[in-house]
C-alpha positions as CSV (number, residue, x, y, z in Angstrom):
1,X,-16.8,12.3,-15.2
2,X,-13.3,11.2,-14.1
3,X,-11.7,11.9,-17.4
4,X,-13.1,15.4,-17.0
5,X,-11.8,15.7,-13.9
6,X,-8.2,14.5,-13.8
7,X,-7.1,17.2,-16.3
8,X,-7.9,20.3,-13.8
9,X,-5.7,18.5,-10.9
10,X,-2.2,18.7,-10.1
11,X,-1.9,14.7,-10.5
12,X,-0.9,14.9,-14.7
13,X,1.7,17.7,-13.4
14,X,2.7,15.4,-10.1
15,X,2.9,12.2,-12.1
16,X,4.8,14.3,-15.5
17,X,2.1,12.3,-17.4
18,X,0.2,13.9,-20.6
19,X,-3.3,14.6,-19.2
20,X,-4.4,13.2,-22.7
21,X,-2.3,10.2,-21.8
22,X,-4.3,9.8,-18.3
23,X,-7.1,7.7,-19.4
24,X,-9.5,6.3,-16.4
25,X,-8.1,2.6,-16.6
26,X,-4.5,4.3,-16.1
27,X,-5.4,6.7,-13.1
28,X,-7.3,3.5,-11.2
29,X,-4.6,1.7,-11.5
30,X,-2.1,4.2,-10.3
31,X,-4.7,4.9,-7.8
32,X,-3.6,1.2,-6.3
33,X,-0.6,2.7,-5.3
34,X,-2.1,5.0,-3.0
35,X,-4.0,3.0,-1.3
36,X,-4.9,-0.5,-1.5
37,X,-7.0,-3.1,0.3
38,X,-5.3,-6.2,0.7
39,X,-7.9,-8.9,0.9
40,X,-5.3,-12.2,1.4
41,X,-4.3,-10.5,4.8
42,X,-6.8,-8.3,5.4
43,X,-5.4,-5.1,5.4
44,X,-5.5,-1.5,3.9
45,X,-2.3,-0.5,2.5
46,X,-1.8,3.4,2.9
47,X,0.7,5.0,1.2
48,X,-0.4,8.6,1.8
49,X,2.1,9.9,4.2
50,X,5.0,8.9,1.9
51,X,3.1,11.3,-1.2
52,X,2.7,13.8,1.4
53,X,6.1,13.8,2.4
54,X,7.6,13.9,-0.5
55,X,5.3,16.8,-1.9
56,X,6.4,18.5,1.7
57,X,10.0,18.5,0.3
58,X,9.1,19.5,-3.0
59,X,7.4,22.3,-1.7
60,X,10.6,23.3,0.9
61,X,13.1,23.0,-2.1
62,X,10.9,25.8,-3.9
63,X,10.1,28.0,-0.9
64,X,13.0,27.2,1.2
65,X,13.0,28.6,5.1
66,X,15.4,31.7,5.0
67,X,17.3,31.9,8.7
């Protein structure tokens, strides 16, 4: 159901990937880049807050504060 899915997100648009390019194996992987358990050191690598922040100025570019 993830193929089915993936086209009615943002994440083709965010990524400037052809949906019909997006195949499962692809998203997984990119997926890794997200967030990531490293099991050599035993941690969880969590790159959330970076995507959120650059969606954040993204978003202010488009709608920018008017003083």
């Amino acid at each position: 159901m993830l193929e089915n899915w993936i086209p009615t997100t943002d994440l083709p648009r965010l990524m400037e990937v052809n949906p019909a390019d997006l195949t499962r194996t692809l998203f997984l992987t990119a997926m890794d880049f997200v967030c990531y358990e490293d099991r050599t050191i035993g941690q969880i690598h969590d790159f959330t807050h970076k995507i959120d922040d650059v969606l954040y100025k993204q978003w202010r570019n488009m709608h920018p504060l008017h003083g």
